[in-house]
Phi, psi and omega in degrees: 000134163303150176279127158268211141188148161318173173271335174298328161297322164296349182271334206275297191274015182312344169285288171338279232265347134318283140025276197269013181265304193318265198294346181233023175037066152228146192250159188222130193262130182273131172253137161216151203029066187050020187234115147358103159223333148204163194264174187209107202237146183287162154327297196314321160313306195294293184291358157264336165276349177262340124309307178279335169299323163278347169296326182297327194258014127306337194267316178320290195307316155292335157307305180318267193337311158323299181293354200277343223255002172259005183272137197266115193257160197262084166323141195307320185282338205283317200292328178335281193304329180282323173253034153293312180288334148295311154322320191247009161273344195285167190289116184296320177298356188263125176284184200249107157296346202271344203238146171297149195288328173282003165285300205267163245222328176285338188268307179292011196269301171302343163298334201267000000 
């Protein structure tokens, strides 16, 4: 179990409590009005919780990739071209999330 301490005790003893999180692995959780707010942790933690977090997101990027490979793939200019054509078919009354509002030409038309 972590040690807690305030935050004012943590400003106070920082050097100590950096110390005894280094050399002696120990974690220390900072309170401030009685509530959790952040830990203070060894290295070792840090490079282990950061490891298995890129293990997870290898197993998410392979799963994604499995499914792609029974997926009907799209050329690139065909996809180009298609969404070119939604671009000049959407509704002109509608603004351009893509364009600053002083750009697009449909927000001065309703101003007017």
């Amino acid at each position: 179990m972590a040690n807690s301490i305030s935050v004012s005790e943590a400003r106070q003893d920082f050097a100590e409590v950096v110390n005894r999180v280094a050399y002696d692995n120990e974690r220390v959780t900072v309170m401030r009005r009685g509530r959790n707010l952040v830990a203070i942790v060894p290295m070792s933690d840090v490079l282990l919780l950061e490891a298995i977090e890129d293990e997870l997101d290898l197993t998410a990027v392979r799963a994604a990739l499995g499914d792609a490979d029974g997926a009907v793939r799209i050329p690139w200019t065909k996809l180009r071209a298609k969404l070119a054509r939604k671009m000049t078919e959407r509704d002109d009354s509608a603004p351009a999330p893509w364009r600053p509002a002083e750009l697009d030409r449909s927000a001065a038309r309703r101003e007017a």
